[in-house]
Structures are given as structure tokens and as C-alpha cells.
C-alpha positions as CSV (number, residue, x, y, z in Angstrom):
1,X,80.5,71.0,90.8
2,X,79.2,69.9,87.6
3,X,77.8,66.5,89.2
4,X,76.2,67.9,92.0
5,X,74.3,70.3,89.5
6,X,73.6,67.5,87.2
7,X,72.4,65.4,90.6
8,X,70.0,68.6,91.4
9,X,68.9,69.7,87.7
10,X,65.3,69.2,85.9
11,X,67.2,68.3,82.9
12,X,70.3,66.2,84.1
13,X,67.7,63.4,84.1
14,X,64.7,61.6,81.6
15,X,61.4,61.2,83.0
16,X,60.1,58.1,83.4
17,X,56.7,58.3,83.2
18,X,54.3,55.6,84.9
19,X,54.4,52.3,82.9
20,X,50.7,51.8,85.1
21,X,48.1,53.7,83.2
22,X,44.9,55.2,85.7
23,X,41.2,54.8,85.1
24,X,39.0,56.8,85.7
25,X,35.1,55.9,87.2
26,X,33.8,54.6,83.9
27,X,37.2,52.4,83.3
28,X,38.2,54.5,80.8
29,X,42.2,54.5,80.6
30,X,43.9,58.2,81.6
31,X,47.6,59.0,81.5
32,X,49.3,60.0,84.5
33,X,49.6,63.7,85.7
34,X,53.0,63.5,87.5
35,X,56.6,62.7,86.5
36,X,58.4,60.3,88.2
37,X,62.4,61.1,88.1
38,X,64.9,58.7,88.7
39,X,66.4,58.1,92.2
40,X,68.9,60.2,92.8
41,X,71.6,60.3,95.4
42,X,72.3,63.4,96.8
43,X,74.3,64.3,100.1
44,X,74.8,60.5,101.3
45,X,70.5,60.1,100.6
46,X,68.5,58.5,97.8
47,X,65.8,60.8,96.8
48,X,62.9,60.4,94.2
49,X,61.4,63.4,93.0
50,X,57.9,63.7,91.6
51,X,56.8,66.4,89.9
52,X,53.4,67.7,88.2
53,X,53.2,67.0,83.9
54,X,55.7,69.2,82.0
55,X,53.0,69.7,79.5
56,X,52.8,73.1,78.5
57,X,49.3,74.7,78.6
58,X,47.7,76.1,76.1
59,X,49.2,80.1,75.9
60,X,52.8,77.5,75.7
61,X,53.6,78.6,79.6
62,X,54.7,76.7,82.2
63,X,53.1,76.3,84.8
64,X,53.9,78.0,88.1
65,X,54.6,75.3,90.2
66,X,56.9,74.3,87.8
67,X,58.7,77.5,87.5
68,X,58.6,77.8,91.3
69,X,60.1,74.1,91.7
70,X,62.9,75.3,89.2
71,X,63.6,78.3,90.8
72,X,64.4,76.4,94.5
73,X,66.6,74.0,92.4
74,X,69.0,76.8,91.1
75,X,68.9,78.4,94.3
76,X,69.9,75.2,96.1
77,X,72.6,74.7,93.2
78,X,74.3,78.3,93.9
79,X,74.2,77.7,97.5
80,X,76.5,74.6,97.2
81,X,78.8,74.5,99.9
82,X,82.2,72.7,99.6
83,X,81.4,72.0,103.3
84,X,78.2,70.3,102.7
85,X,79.7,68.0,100.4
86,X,79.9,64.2,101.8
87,X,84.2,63.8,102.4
88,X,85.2,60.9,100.9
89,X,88.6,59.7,100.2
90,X,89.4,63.2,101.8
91,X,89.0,64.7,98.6
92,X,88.8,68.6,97.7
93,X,86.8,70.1,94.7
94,X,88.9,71.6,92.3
95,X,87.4,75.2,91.9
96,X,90.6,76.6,89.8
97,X,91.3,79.4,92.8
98,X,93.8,79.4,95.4
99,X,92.4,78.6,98.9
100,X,93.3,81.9,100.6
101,X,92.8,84.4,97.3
102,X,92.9,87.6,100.2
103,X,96.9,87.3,100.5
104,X,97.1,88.9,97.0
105,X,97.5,90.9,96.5
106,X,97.6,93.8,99.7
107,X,95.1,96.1,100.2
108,X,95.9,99.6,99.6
109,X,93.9,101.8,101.7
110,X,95.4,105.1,99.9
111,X,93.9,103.7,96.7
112,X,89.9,104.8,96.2
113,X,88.1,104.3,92.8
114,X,85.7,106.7,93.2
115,X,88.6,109.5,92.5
116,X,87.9,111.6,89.3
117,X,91.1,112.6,89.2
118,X,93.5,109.5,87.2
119,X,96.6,110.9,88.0
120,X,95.8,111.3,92.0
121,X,94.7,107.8,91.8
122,X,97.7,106.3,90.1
123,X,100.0,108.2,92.3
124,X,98.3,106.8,95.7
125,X,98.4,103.3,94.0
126,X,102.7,104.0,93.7
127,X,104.5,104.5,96.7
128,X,105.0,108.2,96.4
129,X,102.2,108.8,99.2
130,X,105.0,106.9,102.3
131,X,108.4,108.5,103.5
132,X,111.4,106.5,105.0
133,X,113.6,108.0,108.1
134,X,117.3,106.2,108.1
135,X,119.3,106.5,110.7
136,X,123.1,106.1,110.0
137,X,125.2,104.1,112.5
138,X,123.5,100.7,113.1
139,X,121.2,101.0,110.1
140,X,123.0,102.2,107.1
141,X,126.7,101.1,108.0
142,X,128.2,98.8,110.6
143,X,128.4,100.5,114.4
144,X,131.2,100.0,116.9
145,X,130.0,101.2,120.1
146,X,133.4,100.4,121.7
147,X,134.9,103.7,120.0
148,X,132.0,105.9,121.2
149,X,133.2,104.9,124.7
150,X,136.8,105.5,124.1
151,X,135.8,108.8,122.6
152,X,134.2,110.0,126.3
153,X,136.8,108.5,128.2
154,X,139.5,110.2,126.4
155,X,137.8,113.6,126.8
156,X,136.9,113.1,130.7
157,X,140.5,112.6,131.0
158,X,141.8,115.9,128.8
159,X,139.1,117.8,130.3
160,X,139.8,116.3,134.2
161,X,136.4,115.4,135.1
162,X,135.3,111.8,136.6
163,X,135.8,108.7,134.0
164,X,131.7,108.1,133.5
165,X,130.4,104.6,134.9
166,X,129.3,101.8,131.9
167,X,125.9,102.4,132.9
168,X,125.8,106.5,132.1
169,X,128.0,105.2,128.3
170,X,125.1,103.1,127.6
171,X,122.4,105.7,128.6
172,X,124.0,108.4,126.4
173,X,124.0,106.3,123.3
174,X,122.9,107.7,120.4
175,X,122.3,111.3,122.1
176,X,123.3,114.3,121.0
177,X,126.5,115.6,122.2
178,X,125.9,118.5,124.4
179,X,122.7,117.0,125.7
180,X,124.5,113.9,127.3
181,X,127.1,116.3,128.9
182,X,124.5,118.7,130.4
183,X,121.9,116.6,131.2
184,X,123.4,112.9,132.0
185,X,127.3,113.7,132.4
186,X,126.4,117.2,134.5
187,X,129.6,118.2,133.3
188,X,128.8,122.2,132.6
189,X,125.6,124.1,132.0
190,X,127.3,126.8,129.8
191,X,126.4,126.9,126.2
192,X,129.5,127.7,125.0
193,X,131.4,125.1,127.3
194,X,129.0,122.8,126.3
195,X,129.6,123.3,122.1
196,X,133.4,123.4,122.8
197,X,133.2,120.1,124.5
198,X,131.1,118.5,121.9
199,X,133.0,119.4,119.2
200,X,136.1,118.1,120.9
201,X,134.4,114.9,121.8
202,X,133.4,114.3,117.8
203,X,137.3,115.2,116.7
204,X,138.5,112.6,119.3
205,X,135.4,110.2,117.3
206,X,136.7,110.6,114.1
207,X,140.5,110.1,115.0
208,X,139.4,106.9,116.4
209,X,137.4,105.9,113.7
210,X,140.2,106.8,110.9
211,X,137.4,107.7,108.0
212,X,136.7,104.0,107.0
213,X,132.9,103.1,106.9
214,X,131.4,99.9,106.2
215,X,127.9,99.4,104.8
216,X,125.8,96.6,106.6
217,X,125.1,93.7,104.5
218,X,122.0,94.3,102.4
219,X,121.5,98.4,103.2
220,X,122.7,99.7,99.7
221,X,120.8,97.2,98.1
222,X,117.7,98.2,100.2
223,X,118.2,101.9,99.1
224,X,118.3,101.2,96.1
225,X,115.3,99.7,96.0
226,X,113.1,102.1,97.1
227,X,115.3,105.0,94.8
228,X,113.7,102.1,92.0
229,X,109.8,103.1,93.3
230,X,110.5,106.8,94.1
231,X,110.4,106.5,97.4
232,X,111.7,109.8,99.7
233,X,114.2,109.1,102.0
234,X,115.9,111.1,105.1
235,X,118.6,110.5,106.8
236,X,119.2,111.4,110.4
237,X,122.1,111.3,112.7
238,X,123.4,112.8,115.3
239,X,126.9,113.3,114.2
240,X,128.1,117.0,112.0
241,X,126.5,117.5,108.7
242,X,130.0,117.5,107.2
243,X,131.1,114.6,108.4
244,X,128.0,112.9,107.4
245,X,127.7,114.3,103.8
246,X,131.7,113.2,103.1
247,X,131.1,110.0,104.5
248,X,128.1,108.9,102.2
249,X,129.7,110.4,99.0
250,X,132.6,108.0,100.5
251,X,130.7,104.8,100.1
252,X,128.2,105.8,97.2
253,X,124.8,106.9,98.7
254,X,125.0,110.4,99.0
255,X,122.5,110.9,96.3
256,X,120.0,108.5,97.4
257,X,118.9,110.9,100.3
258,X,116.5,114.1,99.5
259,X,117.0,115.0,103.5
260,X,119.7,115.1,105.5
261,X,119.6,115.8,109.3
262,X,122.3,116.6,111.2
263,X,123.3,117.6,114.8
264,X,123.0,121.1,114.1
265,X,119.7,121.3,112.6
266,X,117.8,120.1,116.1
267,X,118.0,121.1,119.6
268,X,117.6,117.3,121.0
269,X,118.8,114.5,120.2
270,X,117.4,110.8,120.8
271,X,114.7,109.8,122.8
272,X,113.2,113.1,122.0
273,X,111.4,112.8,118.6
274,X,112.4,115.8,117.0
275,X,114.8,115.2,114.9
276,X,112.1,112.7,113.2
277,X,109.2,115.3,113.0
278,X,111.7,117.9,111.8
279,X,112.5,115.1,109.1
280,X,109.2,114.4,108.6
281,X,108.3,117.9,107.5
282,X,111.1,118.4,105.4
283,X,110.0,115.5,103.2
284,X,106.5,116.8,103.1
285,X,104.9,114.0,104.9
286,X,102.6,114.0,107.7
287,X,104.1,111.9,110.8
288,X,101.7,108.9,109.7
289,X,103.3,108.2,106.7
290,X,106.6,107.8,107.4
291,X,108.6,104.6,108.5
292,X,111.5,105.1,110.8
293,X,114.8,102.9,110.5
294,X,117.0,102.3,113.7
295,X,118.7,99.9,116.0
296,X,117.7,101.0,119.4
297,X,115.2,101.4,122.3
298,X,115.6,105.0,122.5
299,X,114.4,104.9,118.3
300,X,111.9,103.0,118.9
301,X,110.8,105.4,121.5
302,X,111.4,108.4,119.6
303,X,109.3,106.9,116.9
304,X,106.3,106.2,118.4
305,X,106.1,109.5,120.4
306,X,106.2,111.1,116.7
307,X,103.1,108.6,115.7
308,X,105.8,107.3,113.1
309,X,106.2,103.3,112.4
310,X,109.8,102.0,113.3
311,X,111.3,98.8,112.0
312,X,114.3,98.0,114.2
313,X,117.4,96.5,112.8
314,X,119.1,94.0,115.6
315,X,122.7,95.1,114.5
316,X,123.9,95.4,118.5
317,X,121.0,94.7,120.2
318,X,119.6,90.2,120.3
319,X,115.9,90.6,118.5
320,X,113.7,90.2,121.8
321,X,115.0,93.6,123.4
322,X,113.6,95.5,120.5
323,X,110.4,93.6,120.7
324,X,108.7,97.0,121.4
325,X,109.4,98.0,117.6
326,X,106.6,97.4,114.7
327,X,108.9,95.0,112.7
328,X,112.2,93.3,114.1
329,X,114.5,92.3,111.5
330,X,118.3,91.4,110.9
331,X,119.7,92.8,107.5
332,X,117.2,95.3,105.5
333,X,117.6,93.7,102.1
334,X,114.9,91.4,104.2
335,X,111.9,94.1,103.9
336,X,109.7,94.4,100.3
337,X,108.1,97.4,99.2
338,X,104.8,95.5,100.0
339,X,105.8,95.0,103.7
340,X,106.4,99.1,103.7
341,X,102.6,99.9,102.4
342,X,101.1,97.3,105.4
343,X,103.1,99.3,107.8
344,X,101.9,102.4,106.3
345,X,98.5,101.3,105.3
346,X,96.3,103.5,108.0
347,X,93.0,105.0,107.6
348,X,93.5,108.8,107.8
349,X,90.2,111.6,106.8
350,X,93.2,112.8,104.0
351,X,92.5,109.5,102.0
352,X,88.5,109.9,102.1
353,X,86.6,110.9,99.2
354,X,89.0,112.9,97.5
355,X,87.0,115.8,96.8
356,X,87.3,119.0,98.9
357,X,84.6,119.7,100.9
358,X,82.8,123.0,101.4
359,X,82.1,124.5,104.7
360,X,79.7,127.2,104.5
361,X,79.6,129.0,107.6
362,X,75.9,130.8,108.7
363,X,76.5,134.2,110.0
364,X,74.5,135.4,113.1
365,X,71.9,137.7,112.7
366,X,73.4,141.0,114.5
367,X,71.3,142.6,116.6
368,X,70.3,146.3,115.3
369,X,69.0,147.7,118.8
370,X,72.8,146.9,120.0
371,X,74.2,149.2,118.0
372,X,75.8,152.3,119.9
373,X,74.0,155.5,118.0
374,X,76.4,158.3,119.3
375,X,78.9,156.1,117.2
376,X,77.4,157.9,114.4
């Protein structure tokens, strides 16, 4: 950089000024009027510049061509181009930056400098402003669908109805209980057949299971992260609330979760998105803003029908069937906070100018001749 200006600067160089005197008419010797600079090579080209006397006038101005002439030099100068440059030897200038400076570090949309208000602007610079949606089995600790299966089997046989085909056990996964016997199994209609028989189905669950959880590589480690940068989490599941609040004091996360969403707290289970929305609201956060954790089509489903972001976790399913998901991953200690704000990172009117905006609204002129006079 420094040559090029140097190779393009009035005063990288000395002026040689004709060794050849002039004369004038009555032979009279007169000094030159131009400057003749030394050749120069610039761009691959030898070039010879000539310019008029750097004498100052009189009033100790220069001239205007001069200044005009020094003015297209600079602007030539700041225009250099890496580009332009001849490539020789392949070599790159050294301009002390790194040659994609945009990857750091991530934009933050929520983040607007114009705000007055210093604490609203260092709380949307945090992660306060997103919300994350576990779900249990699959996510948070390891899943054995095998034991789900047993558990329907068993009770079509207490309960004498048909054995249910493999294809109707892998429809009903993840559903809530008396959903998949009313509306897949067709099984009974009543609602207080249909409560006896879920509850019996989750008792027949958790004898098979025997209490013994086992965290996923990487998930407590993930939690705790986002616990470190205040981040609110929900969890969600299908299964009791009791069963779900003794089984994450069991393996040490009970208190990570502000939210907790149970089977009895919704009226649908999977794919309908309310048990999300329902989480959603609980932790304060518009759908937008949340992230949704799960391991399955029918999340990924429920998700995006709540206008919520999911990142899949292939714990049962290979990675390309949950292609349809925002972000496909394996463990969840692979995620960063910074990878949760791109997800997040929308433009919403909620993150505009910050200041409240004041809608006056112009009342119509009534119309006296309307008015009923025996009112009066």
C-alpha cells in the first residue's frame, strides 16, 4: 500500500527539472515552466508525468491546476483496489484484517443503538429476549421406543381389544395417551373410558421402565449452559406431571426448568402445536422467539405450525428423515449460544425503534340535524 502511494504521490519523487534551458525571440535564456517527474511504473505501465511550475504565486497559493491535479491523485490513491494490483508471484497485500471480517462477530437484530433506554439495550444484546422448548424422551434423556410398544400391547391384551399393527405403534408416537386410543386406536369414545385407559397404559410404562433414566450424552451440559446466560427453558412431555417432576429431581435438572408441561395441562398432544404455544406463553415469549428441541417428524411439525424454530436431535431417527427441521444435529453439547441467536435472529415491528408510538385517533364530526329532538 505504501508503494503504490509513493508510485502515485507529488512528493514520493524529486523533480527533475529540464537540464535544456528555452529562449525566447530575442535569444534571451528562460527557465522552463513544467516539471518533469521521473518515470514511474504503475500497474504493469511506465508513465512520465509533467506538470506546470510548483512555484507559488505571489499571495503564496498554489495554483489551481495544481491543487486539482493533487486532488485526482489522492482520490486515485483511496480507490486502490487489491484487485487492480498486477499478481505476481501470487502474492496478497498484507492489510492487517482478516479476509471475511463479517463472520464476527453475529449480527444481533434485537440489538438497536438508537435506544435511550441502556438497560433495554443491554438486555436485547444478552440472551434474555429467546426462550427454549425441551422435550424429554429423545432430547433430554435416552428413549427406548421398544417399551412404548410393549406398554400398548400389554393393555390391548388386559383390556381384550385387537393387538395394534406396527404401523398404528409408530403413528401414535409421541401422542398423548387418550388421543391415540380415540382417534387412531378407535378403542372408546368415552371420556372417562378414555382417562382410565390412559392412566393404565402409563402404570404398565413405568413398570416397564423400572424408574432408571439416562441423560443423553452432552444434554446436562447443554442446560447448563444456557442456565450460565439466563436463558428460560420449558420442558414439555407428554407423560404425568408427577412422574416427570420425580424423574428430573432424579437425575439433577429439576431446577433448570422455569416451565413444566405436562399431559394434563393440554387437550392435544403431538402434531398439534399446543402444548408448545401453551409453553410459549407461560414463559412470556411470543411464538417467534422460542426454539423448540425434539427428535421427531411430528416436532418438527408441531413447531412450525406454532411459527417456532426446531432443532432436531437424530437420537432414533438417521439425520436425512429430519431434514425438514431448521438445524439437524446428533448430541446438543454441539449447539453454541451464538448458533441459538441466528435461529432466533428475525426481524419483528417489537424490535423497531423502541419508542412507543402514539396513535391519535380523529373523531367524526357528528351530525347535529341527526339528533332525535323528542329524546329531549
Amino acid at each position: 500500500m505504501i508503494e503504490s502511494i509513493a508510485a502515485t504521490s507529488l512528493f514520493g519523487h524529486c523533480p527533475i527539472y529540464g537540464g535544456n534551458l528555452m529562449r525566447d525571440v530575442y535569444g534571451k535564456r528562460k527557465s522552463s515552466s513544467s516539471v518533469r517527474f521521473q518515470a514511474t511504473e504503475l500497474l504493469g505501465r511506465r508513465i512520465v508525468v509533467s506538470l506546470p511550475s510548483l512555484k507559488p504565486k505571489k499571495d503564496g497559493l498554489m495554483s489551481p491546476t495544481i491543487k486539482a491535479l493533487a486532488v485526482e491523485l489522492t482520490r486515485e490513491v483511496y480507490s486502490y483496489r487489491e484487485d487492480k494490483l498486477p499478481k505476481k508471484h501470487n502474492n496478497k497485500i498484507d492489510s492487517g484484517f482478516a479476509p471475511r471480517p463479517d463472520l464476527w462477530s453475529p449480527t444481533n437484530r434485537a440489538d438497536n443503538p438508537s435506544l435511550r433506554n441502556p438497560l433495554l439495550r443491554q438486555e436485547r444484546m444478552g440472551c434474555g429476549w429467546l426462550g427454549a422448548i425441551f422435550e424429554w424422551e429423545g432430547v433430554l434423556i435416552e428413549d427406548n421406543p421398544d417399551l412404548e410398544k410393549q406398554a400398548w400391547l400389554a393393555l390391548s391384551r388386559e383390556e381384550g381389544k385387537p393387538s395394534p399393527p406396527a404401523f398404528l405403534l409408530k403413528r401414535i408416537e409421541g401422542m398423548k395417551n387418550e388421543h391415540a386410543i380415540s382417534e387412531v386406536l378407535c378403542w372408546s369414545r368415552d371420556p372417562a373410558q378414555l382417562k382410565r385407559l390412559a392412566n393404565r397404559k402409563e402404570k404398565i410404562y413405568q413398570a416397564l421402565q423400572g424408574g432408571i433414566y439416562t441423560l443423553r450424552p452432552g444434554s446436562k451440559e447443554f442446560v447448563s449452559l444456557l442456565m450460565h446466560y439466563k436463558i428460560p427453558m420449558a420442558l414439555v412431555s407428554t407423560r404425568p406431571r408427577n412422574a416427570l417432576e420425580s424423574a428430573t429431581m432424579e437425575i439433577g435438572i429439576g431446577d433448570n426448568f422455569s416451565v413444566i408441561v405436562a399431559a394434563e395441562d393440554v387437550h392435544r398432544g403431538k402434531p398439534d402445536p399446543e402444548m408448545f404455544v401453551y409453553a410459549a406463553q407461560l414463559l412470556n415469549f411470543i411464538p417467534e422467539r422460542c426454539i423448540v428441541f425434539g427428535n421427531s417428524n411430528q416436532t418438527i411439525e408441531a413447531a412450525h405450525d406454532a411459527r417456532m424454530k426446531c432443532v432436531a436431535v437424530a437420537s432414533k431417527h438417521p439425520v436425512y428423515e429430519l431434514g425438514a427441521a431448521d438445524l439437524v444435529l446428533r448430541h446438543l453439547d454441539e449447539l453454541t449460544v451464538v448458533d441459538l441467536k441466528k435461529l432466533a435472529d428475525i426481524e419483528l415491528d417489537e424490535f423497531g425503534s423502541g419508542e412507543p408510538v402514539v396513535m391519535m385517533e380523529v373523531e367524526e364530526d357528528s351530525d347535529i340535524s341527526s339528533v332525535d329532538d323528542s329524546f329531549w
